[in-house]
N, C-alpha and C positions, 0 to 999 in steps of 0.2 A: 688454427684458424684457417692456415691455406686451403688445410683438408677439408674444412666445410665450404669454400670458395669452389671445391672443386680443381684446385689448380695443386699439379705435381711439382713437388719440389727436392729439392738434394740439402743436405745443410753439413753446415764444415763448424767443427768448433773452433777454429782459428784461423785467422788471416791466409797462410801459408797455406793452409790444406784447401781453400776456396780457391787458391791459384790452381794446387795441383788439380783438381776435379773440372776446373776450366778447359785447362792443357787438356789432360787428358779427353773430355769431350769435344774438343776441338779437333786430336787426332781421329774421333772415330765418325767425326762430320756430323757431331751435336751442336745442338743452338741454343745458349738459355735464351730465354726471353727479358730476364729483368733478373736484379740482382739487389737483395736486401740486403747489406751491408751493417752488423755490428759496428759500432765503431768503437768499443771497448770489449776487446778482444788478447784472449792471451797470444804469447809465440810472437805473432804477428795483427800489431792492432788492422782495424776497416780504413785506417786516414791512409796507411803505407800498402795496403793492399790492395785500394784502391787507386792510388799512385803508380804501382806494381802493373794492373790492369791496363790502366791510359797510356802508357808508355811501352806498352808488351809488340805495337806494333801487327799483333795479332786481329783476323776479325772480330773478336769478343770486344776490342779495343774500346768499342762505343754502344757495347751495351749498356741501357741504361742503370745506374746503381742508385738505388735508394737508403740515406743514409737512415740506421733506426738507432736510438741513443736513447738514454734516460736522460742527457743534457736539455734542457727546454729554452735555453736565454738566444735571445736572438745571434749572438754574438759564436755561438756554437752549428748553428745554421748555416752561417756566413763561413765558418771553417770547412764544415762540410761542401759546403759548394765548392770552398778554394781549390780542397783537395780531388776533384775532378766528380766529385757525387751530381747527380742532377736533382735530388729532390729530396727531403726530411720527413720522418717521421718519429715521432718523440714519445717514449714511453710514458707512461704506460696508453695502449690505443687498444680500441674497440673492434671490432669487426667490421664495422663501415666505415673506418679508418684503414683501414687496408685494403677495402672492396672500390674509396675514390680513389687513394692511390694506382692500382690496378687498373683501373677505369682510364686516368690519365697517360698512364704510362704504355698499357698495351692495347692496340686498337682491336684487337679481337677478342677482347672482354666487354 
């Protein structure tokens, strides 16, 4: 769906390996823009990862993470934001579900 958005993206099967491609593009003075966040994830779940991020200290520190789950109760929302996420989205979602998202979260979309 990115790829019909038109928007480049990197993707990590697990928590751990989204830290390392962070690092990593932080050393080589890359910038994500926005960060979709599994949060049921092996290795390393999105709650800890994203934990991981907020607390790194690093510029990426506050970029912004969009939680994506199959969880839908409000009450899993509420987790997500705890855990430093700024925003939800809940599976299963459509393509203009990711296009507001997008919209909200990066100004040059």
């Amino acid at each position: 769906m990115l790829k019909r958005l038109d928007i480049e993206s990197q993707t990590a099967d697990h928590g751990g390996k989204a830290l390392t491609i962070l690092e990593q593009a932080h050393a080589n003075g890359e910038v994500f823009d926005l960060i979709l966040m599994d949060c049921q994830m092996p290795v390393m779940d999105g709650f800890e990862a994203t934990k991981c991020i907020r607390n790194s200290g690093e510029s990426y520190a506050n970029t912004p993470i969009i939680a994506v789950t199959a969880n839908a109760l409000t009450s899993d929302k509420e987790s997500c934001l705890a855990a430093g996420m700024n925003d939800y989205l809940s599976k299963p979602y459509q393509l203009d579900d990711i296009r507001e998202i997008l919209q909200d979260w990066l100004a040059h979309y």
